[in-house]
Structures are given as structure tokens and as C-alpha cells.
Backbone as numpy.savetxt, mean C-alpha at the origin, in Angstrom:
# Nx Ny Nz CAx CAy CAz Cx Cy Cz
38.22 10.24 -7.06 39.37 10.54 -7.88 39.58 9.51 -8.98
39.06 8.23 -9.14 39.37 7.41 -9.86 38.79 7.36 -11.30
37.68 8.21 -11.03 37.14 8.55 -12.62 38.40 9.70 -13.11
39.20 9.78 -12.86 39.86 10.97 -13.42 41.49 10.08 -14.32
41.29 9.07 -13.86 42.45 8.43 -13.87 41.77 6.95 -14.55
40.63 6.58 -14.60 39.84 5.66 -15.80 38.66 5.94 -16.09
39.03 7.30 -16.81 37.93 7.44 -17.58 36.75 6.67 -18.58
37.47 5.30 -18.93 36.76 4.74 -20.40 36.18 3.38 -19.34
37.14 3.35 -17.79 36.20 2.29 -16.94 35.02 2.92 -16.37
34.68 4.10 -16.09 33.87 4.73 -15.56 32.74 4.75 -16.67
33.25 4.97 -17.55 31.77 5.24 -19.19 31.37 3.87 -19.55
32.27 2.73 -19.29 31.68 1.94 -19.54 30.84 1.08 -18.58
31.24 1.53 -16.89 30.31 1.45 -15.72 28.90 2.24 -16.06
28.93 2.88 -16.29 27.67 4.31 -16.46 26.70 3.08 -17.53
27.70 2.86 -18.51 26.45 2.38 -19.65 26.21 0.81 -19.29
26.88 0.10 -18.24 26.20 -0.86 -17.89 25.03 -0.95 -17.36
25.08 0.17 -16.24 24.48 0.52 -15.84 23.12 1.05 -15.67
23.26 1.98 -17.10 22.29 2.53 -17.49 21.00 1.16 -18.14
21.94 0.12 -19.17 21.12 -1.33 -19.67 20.80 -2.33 -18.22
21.06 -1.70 -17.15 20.49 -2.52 -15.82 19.29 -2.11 -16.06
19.40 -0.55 -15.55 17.86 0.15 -15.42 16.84 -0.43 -16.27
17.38 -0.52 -17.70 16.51 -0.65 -18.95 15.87 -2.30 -18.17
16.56 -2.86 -18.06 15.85 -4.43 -18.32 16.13 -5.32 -17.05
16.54 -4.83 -16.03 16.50 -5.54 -14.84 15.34 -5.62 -13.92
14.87 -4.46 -13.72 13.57 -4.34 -12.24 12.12 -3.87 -13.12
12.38 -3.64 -14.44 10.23 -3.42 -14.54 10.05 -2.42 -14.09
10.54 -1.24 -14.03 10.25 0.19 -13.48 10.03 1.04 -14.39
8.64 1.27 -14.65 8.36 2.18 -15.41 9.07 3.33 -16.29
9.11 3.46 -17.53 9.63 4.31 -17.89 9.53 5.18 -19.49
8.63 5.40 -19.44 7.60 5.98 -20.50 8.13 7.11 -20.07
8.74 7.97 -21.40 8.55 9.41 -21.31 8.51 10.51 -22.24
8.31 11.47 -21.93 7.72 12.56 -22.74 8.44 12.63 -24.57
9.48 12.01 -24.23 10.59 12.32 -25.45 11.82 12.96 -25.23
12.02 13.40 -23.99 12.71 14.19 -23.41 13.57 13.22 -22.28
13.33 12.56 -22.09 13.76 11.83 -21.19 13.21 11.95 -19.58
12.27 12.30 -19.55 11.30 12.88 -18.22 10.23 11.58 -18.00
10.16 10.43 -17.10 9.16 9.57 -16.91 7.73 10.43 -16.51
6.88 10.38 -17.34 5.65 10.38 -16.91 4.65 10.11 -15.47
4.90 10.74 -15.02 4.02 10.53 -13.10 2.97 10.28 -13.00
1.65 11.34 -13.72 0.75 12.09 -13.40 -0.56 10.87 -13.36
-0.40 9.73 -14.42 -1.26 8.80 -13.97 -1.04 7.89 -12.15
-0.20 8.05 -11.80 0.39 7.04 -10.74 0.18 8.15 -8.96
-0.43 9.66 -9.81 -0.94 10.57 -8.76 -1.99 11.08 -8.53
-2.62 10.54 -8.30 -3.96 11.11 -8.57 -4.84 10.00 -7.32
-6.24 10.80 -7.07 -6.49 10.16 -5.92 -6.99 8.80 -5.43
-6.65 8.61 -4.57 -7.27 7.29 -4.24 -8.41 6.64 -4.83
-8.51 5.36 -5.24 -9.41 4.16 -6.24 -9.88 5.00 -7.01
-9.11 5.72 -7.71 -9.16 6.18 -9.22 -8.72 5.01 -10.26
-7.95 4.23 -9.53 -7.57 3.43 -10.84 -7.95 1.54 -10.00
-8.77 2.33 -9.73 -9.56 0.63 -9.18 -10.06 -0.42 -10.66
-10.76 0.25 -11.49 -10.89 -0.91 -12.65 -9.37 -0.77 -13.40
-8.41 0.04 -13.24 -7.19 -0.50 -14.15 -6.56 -1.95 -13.24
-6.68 -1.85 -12.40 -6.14 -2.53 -11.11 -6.80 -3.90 -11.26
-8.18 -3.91 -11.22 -9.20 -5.08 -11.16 -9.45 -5.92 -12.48
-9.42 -5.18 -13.25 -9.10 -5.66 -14.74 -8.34 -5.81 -15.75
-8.39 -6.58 -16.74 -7.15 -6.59 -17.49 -7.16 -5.81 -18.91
-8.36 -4.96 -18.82 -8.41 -4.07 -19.69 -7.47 -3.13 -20.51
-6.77 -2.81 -19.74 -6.04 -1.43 -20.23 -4.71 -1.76 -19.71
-3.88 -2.76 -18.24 -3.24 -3.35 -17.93 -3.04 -4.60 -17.79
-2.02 -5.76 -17.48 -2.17 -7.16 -18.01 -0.91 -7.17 -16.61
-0.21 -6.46 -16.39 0.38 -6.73 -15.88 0.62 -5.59 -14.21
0.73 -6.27 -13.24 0.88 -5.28 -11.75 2.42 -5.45 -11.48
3.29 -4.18 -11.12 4.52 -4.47 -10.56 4.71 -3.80 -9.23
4.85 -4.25 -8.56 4.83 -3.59 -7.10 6.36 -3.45 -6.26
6.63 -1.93 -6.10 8.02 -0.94 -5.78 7.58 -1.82 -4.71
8.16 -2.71 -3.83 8.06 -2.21 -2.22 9.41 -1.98 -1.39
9.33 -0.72 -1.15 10.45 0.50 -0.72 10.71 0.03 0.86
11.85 -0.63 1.36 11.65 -0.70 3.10 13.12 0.08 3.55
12.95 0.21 4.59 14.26 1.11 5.74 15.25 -0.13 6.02
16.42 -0.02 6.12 17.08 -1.48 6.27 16.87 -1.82 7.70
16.51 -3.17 7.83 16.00 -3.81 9.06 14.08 -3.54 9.03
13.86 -2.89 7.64 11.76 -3.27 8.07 11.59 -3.87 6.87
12.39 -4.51 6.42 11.77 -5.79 5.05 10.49 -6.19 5.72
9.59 -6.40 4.62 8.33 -6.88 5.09 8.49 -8.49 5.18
8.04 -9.38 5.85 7.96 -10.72 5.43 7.83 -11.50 4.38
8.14 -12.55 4.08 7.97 -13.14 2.93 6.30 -13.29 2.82
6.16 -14.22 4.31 4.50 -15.02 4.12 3.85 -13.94 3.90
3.97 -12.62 4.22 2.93 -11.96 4.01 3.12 -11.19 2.68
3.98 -11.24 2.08 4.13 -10.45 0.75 3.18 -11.58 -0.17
3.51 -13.37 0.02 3.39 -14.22 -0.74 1.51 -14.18 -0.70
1.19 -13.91 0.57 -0.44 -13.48 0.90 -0.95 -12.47 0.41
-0.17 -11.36 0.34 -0.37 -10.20 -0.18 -0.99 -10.69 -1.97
0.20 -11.38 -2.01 0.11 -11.43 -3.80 -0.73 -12.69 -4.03
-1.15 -13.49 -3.19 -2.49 -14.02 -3.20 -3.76 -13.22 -3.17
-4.36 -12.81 -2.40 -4.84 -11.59 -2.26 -5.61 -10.68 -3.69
-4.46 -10.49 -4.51 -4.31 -10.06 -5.54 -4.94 -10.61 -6.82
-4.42 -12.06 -6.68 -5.05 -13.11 -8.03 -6.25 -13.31 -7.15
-6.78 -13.05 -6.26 -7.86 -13.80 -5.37 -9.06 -12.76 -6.34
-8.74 -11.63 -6.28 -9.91 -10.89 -6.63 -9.88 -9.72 -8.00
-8.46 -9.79 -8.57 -8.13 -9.08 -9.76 -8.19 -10.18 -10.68
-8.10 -9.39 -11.88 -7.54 -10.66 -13.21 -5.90 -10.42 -13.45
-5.41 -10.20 -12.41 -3.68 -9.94 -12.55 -3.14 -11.13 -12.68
-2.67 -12.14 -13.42 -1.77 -13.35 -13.26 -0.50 -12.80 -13.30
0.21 -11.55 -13.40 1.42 -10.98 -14.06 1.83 -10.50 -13.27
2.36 -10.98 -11.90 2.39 -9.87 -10.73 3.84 -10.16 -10.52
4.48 -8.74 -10.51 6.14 -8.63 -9.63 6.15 -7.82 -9.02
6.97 -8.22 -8.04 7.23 -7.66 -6.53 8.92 -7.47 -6.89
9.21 -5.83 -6.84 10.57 -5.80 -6.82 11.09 -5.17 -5.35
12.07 -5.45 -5.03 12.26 -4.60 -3.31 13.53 -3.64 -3.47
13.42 -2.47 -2.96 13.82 -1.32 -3.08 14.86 -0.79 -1.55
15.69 -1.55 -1.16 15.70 -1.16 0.59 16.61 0.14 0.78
16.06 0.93 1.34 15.97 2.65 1.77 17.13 3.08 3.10
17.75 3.59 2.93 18.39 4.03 4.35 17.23 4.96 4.98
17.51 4.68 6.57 16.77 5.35 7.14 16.30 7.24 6.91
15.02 7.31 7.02 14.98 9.43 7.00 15.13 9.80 8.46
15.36 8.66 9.68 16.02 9.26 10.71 15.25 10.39 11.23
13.62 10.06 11.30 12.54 10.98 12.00 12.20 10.19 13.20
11.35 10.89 13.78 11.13 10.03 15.12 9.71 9.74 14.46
8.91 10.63 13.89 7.51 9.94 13.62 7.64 10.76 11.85
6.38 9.92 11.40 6.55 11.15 9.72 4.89 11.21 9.53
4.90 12.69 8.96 3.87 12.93 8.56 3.04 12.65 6.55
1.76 12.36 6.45 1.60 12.30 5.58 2.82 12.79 4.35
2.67 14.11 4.48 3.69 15.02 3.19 4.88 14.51 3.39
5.86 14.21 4.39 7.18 13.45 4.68 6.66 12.44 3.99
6.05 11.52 4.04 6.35 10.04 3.15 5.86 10.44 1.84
4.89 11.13 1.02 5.06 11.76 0.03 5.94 11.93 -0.69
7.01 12.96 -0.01 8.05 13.43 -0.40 9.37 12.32 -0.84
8.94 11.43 0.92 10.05 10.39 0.32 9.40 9.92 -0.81
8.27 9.26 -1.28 8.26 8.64 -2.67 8.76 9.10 -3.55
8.44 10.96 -3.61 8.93 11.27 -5.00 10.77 11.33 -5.30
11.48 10.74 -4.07 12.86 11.53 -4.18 13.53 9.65 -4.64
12.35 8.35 -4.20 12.94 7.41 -4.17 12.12 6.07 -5.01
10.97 6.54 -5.46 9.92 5.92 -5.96 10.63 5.82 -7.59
11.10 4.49 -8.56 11.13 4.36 -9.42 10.88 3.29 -10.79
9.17 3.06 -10.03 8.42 2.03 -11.30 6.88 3.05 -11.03
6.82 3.45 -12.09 5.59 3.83 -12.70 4.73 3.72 -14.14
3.49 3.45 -14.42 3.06 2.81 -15.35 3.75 2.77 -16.44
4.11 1.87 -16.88 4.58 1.74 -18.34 4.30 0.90 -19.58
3.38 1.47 -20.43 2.89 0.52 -21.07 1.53 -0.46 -20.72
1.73 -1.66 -20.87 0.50 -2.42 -19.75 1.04 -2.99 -18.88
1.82 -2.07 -18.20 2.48 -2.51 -16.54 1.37 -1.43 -15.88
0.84 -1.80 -14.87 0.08 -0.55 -13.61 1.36 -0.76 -12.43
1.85 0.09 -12.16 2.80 -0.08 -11.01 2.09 0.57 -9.69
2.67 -0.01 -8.52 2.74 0.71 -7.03 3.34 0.85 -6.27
3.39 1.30 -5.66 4.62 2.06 -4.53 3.72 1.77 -3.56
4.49 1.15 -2.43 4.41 0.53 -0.71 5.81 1.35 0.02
5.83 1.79 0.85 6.71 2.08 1.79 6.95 1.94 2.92
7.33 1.32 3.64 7.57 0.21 4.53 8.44 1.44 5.25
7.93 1.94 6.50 8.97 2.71 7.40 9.22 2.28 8.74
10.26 3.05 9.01 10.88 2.32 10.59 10.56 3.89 11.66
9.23 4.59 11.10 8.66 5.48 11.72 7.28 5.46 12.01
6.83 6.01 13.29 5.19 5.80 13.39 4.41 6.69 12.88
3.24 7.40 12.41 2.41 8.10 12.13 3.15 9.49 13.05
2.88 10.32 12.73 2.67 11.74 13.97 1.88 11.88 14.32
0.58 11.13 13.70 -0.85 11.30 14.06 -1.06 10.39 15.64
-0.19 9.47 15.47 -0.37 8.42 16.59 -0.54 8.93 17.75
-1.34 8.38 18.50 -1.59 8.94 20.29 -1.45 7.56 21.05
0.20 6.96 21.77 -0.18 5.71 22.36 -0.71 5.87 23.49
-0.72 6.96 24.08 -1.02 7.43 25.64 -2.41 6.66 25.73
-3.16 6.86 24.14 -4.40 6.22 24.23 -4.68 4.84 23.39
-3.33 4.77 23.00 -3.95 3.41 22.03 -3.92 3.62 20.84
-4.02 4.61 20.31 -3.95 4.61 18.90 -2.65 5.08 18.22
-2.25 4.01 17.64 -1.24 3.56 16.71 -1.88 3.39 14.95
-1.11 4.12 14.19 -1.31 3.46 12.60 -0.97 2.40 12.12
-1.09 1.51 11.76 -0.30 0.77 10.48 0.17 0.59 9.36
-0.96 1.18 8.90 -1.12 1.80 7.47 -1.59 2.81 6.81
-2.10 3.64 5.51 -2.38 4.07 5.40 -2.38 4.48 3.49
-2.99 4.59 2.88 -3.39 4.87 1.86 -3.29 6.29 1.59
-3.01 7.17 0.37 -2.83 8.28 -0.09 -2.50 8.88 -1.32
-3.34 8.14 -2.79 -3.08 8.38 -4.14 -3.30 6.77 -3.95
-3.64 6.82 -5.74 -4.73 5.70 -6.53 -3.49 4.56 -6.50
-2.01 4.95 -6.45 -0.75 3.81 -6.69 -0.09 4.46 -4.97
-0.59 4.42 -4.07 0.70 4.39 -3.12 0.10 4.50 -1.98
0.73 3.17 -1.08 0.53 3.41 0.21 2.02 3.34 0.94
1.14 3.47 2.44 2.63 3.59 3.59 2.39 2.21 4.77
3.06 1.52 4.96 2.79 0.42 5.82 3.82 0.92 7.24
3.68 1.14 8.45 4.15 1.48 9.44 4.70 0.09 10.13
6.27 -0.38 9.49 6.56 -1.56 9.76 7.13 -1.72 11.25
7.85 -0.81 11.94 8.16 -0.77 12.91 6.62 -0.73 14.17
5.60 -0.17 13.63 4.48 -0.47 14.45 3.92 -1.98 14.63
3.83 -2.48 13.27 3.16 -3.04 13.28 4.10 -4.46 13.95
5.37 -4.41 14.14 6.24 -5.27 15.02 6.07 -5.23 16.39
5.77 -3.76 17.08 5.30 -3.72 17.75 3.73 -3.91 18.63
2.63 -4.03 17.58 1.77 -4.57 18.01 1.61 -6.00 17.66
2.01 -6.44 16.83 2.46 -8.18 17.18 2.67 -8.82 18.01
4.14 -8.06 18.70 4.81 -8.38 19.59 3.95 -8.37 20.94
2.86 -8.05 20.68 2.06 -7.73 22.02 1.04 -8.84 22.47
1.30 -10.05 21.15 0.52 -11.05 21.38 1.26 -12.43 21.45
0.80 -13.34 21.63 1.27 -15.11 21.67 0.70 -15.66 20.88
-0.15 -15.06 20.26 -0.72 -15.76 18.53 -0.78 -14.92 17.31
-0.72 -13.94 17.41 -0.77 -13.44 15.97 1.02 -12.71 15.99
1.33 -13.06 14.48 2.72 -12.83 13.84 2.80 -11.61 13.47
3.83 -11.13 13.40 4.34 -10.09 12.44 3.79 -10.12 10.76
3.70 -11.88 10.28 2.99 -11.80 9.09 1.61 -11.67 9.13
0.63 -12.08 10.17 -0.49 -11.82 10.56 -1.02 -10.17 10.60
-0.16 -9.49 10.92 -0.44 -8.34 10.99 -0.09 -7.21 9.47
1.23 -7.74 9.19 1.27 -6.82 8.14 0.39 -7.80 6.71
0.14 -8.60 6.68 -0.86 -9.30 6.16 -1.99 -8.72 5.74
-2.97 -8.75 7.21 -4.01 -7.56 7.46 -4.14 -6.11 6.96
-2.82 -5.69 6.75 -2.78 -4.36 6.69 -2.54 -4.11 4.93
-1.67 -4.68 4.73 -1.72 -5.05 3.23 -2.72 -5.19 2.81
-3.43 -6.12 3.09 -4.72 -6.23 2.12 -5.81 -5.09 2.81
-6.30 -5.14 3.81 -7.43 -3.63 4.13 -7.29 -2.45 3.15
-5.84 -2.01 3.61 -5.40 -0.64 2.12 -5.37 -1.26 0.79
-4.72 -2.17 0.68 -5.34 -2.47 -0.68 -6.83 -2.54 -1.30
-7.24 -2.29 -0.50 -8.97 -2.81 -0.77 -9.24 -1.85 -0.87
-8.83 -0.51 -0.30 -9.42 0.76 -0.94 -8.52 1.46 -2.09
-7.72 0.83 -2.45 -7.19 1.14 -4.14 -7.95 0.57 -5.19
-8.36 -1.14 -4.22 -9.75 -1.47 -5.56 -10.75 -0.70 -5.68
-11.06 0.15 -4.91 -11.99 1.06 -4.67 -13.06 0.98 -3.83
-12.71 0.45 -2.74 -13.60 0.07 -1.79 -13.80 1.00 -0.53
-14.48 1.62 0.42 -16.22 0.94 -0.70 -16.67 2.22 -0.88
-16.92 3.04 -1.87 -17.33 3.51 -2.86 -16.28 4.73 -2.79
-15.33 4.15 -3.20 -13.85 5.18 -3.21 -13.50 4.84 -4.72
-14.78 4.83 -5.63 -13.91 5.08 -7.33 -14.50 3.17 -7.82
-14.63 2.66 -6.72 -16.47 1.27 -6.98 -17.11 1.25 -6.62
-18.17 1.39 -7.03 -19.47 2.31 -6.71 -20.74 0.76 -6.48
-20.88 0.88 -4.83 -21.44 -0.04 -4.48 -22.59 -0.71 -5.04
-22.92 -2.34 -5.44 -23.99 -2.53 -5.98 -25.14 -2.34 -5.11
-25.14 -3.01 -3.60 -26.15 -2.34 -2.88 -25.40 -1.66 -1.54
-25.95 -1.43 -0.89 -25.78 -0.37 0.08 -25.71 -0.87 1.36
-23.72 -0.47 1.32 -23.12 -1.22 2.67 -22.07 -0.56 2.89
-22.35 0.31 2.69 -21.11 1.33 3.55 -21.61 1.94 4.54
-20.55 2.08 5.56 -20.84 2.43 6.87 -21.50 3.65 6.57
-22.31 4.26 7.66 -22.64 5.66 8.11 -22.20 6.70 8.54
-21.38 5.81 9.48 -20.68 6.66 9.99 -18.75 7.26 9.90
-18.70 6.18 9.01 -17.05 6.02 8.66 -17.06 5.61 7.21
-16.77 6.72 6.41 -16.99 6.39 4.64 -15.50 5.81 4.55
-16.24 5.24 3.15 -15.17 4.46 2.47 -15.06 3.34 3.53
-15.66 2.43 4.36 -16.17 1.47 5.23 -17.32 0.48 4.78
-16.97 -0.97 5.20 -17.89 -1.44 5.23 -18.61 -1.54 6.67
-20.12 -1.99 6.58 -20.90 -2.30 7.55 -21.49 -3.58 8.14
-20.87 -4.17 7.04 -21.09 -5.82 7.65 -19.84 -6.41 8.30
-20.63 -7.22 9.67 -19.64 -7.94 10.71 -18.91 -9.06 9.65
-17.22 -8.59 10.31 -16.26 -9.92 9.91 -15.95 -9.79 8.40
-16.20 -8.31 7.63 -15.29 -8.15 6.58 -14.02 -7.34 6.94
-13.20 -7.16 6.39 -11.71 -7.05 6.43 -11.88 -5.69 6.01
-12.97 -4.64 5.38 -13.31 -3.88 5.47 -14.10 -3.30 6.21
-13.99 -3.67 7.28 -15.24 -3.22 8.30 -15.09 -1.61 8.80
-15.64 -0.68 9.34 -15.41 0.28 9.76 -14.62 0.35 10.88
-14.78 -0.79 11.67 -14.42 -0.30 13.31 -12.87 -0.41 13.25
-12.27 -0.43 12.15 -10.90 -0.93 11.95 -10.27 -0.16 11.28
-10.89 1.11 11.34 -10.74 2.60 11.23 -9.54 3.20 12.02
-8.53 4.43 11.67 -8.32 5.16 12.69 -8.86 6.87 12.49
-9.16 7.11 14.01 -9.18 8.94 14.31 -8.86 9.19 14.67
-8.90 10.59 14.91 -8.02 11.82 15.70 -8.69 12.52 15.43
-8.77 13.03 16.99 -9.74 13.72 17.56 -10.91 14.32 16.91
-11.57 13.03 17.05 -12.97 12.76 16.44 -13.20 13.40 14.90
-11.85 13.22 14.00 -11.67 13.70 12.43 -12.05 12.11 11.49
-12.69 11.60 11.16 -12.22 10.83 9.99 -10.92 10.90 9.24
-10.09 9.58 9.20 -9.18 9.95 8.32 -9.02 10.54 6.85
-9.77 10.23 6.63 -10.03 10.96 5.02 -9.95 12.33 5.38
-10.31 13.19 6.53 -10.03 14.49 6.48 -8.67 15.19 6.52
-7.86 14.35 7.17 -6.51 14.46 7.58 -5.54 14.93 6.32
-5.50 15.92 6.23 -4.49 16.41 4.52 -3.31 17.71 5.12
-2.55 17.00 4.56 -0.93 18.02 4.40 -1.39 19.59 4.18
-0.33 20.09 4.35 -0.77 21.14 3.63 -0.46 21.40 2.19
-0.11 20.48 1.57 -0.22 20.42 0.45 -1.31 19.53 -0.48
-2.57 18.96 0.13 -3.34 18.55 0.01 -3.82 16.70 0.01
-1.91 16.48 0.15 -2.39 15.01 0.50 -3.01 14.37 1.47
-3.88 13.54 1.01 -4.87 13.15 2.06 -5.19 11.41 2.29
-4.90 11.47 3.39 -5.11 9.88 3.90 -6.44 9.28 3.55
-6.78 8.25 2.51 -8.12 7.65 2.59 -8.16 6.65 3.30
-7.42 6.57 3.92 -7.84 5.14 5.05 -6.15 5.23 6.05
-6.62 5.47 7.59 -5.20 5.03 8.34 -5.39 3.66 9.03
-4.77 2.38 9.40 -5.65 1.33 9.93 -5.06 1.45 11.23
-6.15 1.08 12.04 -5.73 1.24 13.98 -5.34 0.12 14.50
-4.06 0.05 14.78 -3.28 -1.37 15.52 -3.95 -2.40 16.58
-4.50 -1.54 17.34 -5.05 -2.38 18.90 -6.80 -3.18 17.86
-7.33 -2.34 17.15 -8.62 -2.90 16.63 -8.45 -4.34 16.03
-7.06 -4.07 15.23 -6.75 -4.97 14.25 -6.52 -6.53 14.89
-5.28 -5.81 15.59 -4.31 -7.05 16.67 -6.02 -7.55 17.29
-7.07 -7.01 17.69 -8.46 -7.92 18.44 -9.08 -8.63 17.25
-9.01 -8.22 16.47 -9.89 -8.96 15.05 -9.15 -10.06 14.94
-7.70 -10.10 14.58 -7.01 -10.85 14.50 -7.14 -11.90 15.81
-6.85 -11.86 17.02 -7.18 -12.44 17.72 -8.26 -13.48 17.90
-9.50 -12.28 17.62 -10.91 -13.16 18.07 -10.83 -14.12 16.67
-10.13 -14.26 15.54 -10.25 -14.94 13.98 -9.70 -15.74 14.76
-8.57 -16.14 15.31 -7.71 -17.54 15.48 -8.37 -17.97 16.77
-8.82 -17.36 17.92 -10.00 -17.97 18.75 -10.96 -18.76 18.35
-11.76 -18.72 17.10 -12.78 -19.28 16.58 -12.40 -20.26 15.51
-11.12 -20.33 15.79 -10.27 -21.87 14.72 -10.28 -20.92 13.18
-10.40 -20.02 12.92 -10.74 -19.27 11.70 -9.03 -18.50 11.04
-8.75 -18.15 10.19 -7.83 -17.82 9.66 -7.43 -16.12 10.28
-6.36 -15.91 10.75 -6.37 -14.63 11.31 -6.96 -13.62 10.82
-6.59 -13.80 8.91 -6.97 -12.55 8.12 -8.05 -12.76 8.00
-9.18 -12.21 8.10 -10.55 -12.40 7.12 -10.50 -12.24 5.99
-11.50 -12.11 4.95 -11.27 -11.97 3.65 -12.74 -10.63 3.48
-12.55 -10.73 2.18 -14.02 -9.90 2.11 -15.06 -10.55 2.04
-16.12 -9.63 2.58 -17.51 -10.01 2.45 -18.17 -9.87 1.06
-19.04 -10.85 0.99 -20.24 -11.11 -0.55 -20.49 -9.29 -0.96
-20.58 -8.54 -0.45 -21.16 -7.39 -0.83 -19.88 -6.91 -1.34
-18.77 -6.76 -0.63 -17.72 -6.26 -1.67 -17.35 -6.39 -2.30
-17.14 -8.33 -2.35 -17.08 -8.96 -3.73 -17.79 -9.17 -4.83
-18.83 -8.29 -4.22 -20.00 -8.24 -5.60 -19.38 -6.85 -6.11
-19.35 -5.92 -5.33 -18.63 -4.74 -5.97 -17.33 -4.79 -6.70
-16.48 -5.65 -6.49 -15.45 -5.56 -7.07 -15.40 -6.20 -8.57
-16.56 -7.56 -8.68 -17.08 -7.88 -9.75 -17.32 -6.81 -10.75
-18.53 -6.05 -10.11 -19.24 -5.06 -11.00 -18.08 -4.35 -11.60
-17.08 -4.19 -11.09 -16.20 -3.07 -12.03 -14.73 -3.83 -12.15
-14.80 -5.20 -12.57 -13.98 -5.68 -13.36 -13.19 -6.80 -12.81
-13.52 -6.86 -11.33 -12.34 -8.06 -10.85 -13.48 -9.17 -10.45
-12.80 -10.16 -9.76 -13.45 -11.02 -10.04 -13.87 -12.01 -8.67
């Protein structure tokens, strides 16, 4: 009722408002002329935009949405790793992290097309200019795909060239299942693995210099003790994730499996070694070849 009764406080709320949007958070906003932001680069499939990402060609600058449920903020150490990570193997020096925190969608589990959907209703930085933006979504829901009866839990998961889903409430829970590895240890891990197939790894849009992708699990590596390894895969019932698509055609290029991870992680701090691994010479030769470094 109070806009009815201050009208000229309300218009001049609106247009503060509106100069927030403009120049506060870096959220994309290129549009047609019409006032419609432009999407269609920021949808499209997975490590399609691996050399915009890896190089500073065509972008100079990365801004990263990360969207969480209140109570699944991601950690600091691992955002601050995350965005190490980043300068480790891109030419990005320009990196912002803006945080977006979500009321709950109040599912018990969500499927691919559900977190989809949430992006498009809540997702608002997309490329603009020589910004490359991404969208992370941080939920306080597990996969539907998940089977714990047997162990398999998601963490993550990849789905378009700018957007993944991090399963924060899982991945608290498989933490919690150890006396050495953290909550940042884990979403750490998971952060960077999916990220690695937006650089386009391995031959998801970077096209390997020699030949080390798994056989049996594409978009995998095959050498022991990279952070891309295959066995750090998830399935259902005996599907590759990459097969796994909505019915609207979105499709998971990578889900990561909790119990594999939480052992990698493990056997790394057993051997005095850093929980996360990093990548192996072969990927980092690939990521060279098409622009990072």
C-alpha cells in the first residue's frame, strides 16, 4: 500500500535501483536493443567455449554467478582455490566472484532440467562485452540420479559451455564421513574436475595433443593421479553420464562420484601430498595447445 501513498519515494527507489544493477555486480547485460539480455552464447554445449575461457583472446575478463540455497555458501578456501585454479592454467588475471544466495526450491532431490530451469528463472551475469561469465549453483538437494543404497552420490556436475551444479549439501555429507578431508577439500575437488571439462577436457571442445583419454569413459583422462582421471566418474546403471539428458535435451557431461573422490582425496593426504591433485602433463599440454597456459 505504500507505493500508493509515496509515489515519487517509490520512483526514486526503482531508479536507484535500477543504477545498482547497472554498476554494482558485473552481470552481463548486452542486449538486443530492446531491452532483452542476450543468452544464446552462455547456452550452448559443454567446452564449446574452452579457448574463450583459456585465453584472452576474445575475453580479458571471467565473472563467476555463484548462486547458493541459504545455509550452502560454498567456502571461502575453496572458492579462493577455485580461483587459483583458474590463473593456474587460463590467462584470466580479471576474475570476480559475485554471490547470489537463493531461497530454497524445497525438492527432496533435483533433476538435471530442475536446475536448468532454476538458472534460467535466477541466473543474472551473462557475457558482456569482454566479460565471459558463469553460473555455479550450489544446492541443498542431491542428484535424483543418486543411488546411496549403493554408494553413489553426485557432487557435481556439468551441463552447457557456462554452467555447472555443485551438490553442496552432498558434498557436506561426504566430508563429514572423514577425519581428514574438509568440506573445502571436497568442494575444492569438485570445482576444479567440472571445471576442467569447460576447459574442454579431454576432448570435450580441446582436442587432445596425444592420446589420453580413457576408453572406456569419454571426456576422461587415463593417466594415474590426474584430477581428471576416469575412475572419478559417475553411472547409472551402467549409462555414462554424458548419456543422461532431460527430456528436453540437457545433458550432463560429467557427474562426479562422492565415495571415489572422498578415496582420492584420502589416499593424496596419506602420501603427505596435497588433497587436490592437479592436472597431469598431458592435459596441460592440451590446454596449452588451445590457449591457456
Amino acid at each position: 500500500m505504500k507505493k500508493f501513498f509515496f509515489p515519487l519515494l517509490g520512483l526514486l527507489f526503482t531508479f536507484a535501483l535500477a543504477c545498482s544493477n547497472d554498476n554494482g555486480g558485473g552481470a552481463g547485460n548486452d542486449d538486443d536493443g530492446n531491452g532483452t539480455v542476450d543468452k544464446s552464447a552462455n547456452l550452448l554445449a559443454t567446452g564449446a567455449s574452452a579457448n574463450d575461457i583459456l585465453s584472452n583472446e576474445k575475453f580479458d575478463k571471467l565473472l563467476i554467478e555463484a548462486a547458493y540455497v541459504t545455509g550452502f555458501r560454498p567456502t571461502q578456501e575453496a572458492m579462493d582455490n577455485f580461483q587459483d585454479y583458474l590463473r593456474q592454467y587460463t590467462f584470466k588475471d580479471d576474475i570476480e566472484v559475485i554471490y547470489k544466495e537463493l531461497p530454497s526450491p524445497n525438492e527432496e532431490s533435483l533433476t538435471l532440467q530442475e536446475i536448468a530451469d532454476l538458472e534460467e528463472e535466477n541466473r543474472t551475469a551473462y557475457n558482456d562485452g569482454s566479460t565471459l561469465a558463469i553460473y555455479i549453483y550450489f544446492a541443498d538437494a542431491p542428484s535424483e540420479d543418486d543411488d546411496e543404497d549403493e554408494g553413489l552420490v553426485t557432487l557435481g556436475a556439468v551441463y552447457r559451455n557456462t554452467s555447472m551444479v555443485i551438490h553442496e549439501k552432498t558434498i557436506r555429507t561426504i566430508a563429514g564421513r572423514s577425519l581428514t578431508i574438509t568440506d573445502a577439500d571436497v568442494e575444492t575437488a569438485t570445482l576444479n574436475h567440472e571445471f576442467g571439462h569447460l576447459f574442454g577436457l579431454v576432448n570435450l571442445g580441446t582436442v587432445p595433443v596425444n592420446a589420453h583419454e580413457d576408453g572406456e569413459s569419454e571426456n576422461h583422462c587415463n593417466v594415474d593421479g590426474c584430477l581428471m582421471q576416469a575412475e572419478l566418474r559417475f553411472s547409472v546403471a551402467g549409462k555414462s553420464s554424458s548419456t543422461i539428458k532431460s527430456k528436453n535435451g540437457i545433458a550432463s557431461a560429467c557427474s562426479l562420484q562422492g565415495q571415489t573422490v572422498l578415496k582420492m582425496l584420502e589416499q593424496q593426504t596419506a602420501r603427505g601430498l596435497a588433497a587436490v591433485p592437479g592436472l597431469d602433463s598431458e592435459c596441460v599440454l592440451d590446454l596449452q595447445n588451445n590457449g591457456g597456459q
